[in-house]
C-alpha positions in Angstrom: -0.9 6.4 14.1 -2.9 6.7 11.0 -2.7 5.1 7.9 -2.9 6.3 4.4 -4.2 3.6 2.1 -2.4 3.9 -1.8 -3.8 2.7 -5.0 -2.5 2.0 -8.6 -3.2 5.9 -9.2 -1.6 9.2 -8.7 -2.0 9.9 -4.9 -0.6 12.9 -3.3 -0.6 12.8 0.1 0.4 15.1 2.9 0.2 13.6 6.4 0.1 15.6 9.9 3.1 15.9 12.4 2.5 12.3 13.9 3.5 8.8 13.0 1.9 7.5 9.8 1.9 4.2 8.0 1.5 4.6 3.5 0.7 1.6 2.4 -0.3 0.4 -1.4 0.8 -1.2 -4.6 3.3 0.6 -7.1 1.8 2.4 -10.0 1.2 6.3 -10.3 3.7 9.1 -9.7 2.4 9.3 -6.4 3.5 12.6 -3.8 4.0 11.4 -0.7 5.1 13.7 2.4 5.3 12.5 6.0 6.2 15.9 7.8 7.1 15.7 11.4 7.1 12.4 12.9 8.2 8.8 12.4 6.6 7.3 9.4 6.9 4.3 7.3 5.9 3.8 4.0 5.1 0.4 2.8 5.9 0.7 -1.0 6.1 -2.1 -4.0 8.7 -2.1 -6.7 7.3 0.4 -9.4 7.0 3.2 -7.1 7.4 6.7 -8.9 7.2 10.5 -7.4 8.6 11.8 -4.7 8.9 10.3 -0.7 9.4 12.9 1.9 9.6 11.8 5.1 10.2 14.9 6.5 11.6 15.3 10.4 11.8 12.4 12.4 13.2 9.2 11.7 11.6 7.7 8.5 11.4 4.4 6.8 10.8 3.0 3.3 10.2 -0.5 2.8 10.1 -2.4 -0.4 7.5 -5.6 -0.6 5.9 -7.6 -3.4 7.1 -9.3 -6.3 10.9 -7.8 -7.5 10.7 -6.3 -3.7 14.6 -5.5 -4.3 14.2 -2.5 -6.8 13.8 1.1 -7.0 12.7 2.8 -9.9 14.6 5.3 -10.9 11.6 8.0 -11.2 10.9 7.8 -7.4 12.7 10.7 -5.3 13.4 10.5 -2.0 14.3 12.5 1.1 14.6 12.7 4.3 14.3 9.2 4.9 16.7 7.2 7.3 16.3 3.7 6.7 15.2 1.6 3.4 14.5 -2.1 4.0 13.3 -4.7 1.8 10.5 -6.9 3.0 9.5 -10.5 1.7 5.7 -10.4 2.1 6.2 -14.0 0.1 
């Protein structure tokens, strides 16, 4: 697994064909693409851009303070499951 760490910035991010783990705070219009694989991406609310999972069974969850929203300027596809996480 590897694991892409995000900041409070624009990121863009383009993993491999394996399982990868995106995790940071929300902030920038990040771009983040999974490809092949399963991948989870560990987002907080705020989160704008685009989430591509790609193939493979793909998860978004939600943590941090107001972990129950999206924002409307995040894009996502390919992506199977959203949860939402209390990291309390």
């Amino acid at each position: 697994m590897t694991t892409y760490a995000l900041d409070d910035k624009d990121n863009t991010i383009s993993a491999g064909n394996g399982t990868d783990f995106f995790q940071g705070p929300g902030g920038g219009g990040d771009s983040l693409r999974g490809n092949g694989g399963n991948d989870t991406f560990d987002i907080q609310t705020g989160q704008t851009g685009l989430i591509d999972g790609g193939s493979g069974y793909d998860r978004i969850h939600l943590t941090g303070p107001g972990y129950n929203k999206l924002d409307a300027g995040l894009n996502i596809v390919g992506v199977e499951e959203l949860g939402l996480v209390d990291k309390g």
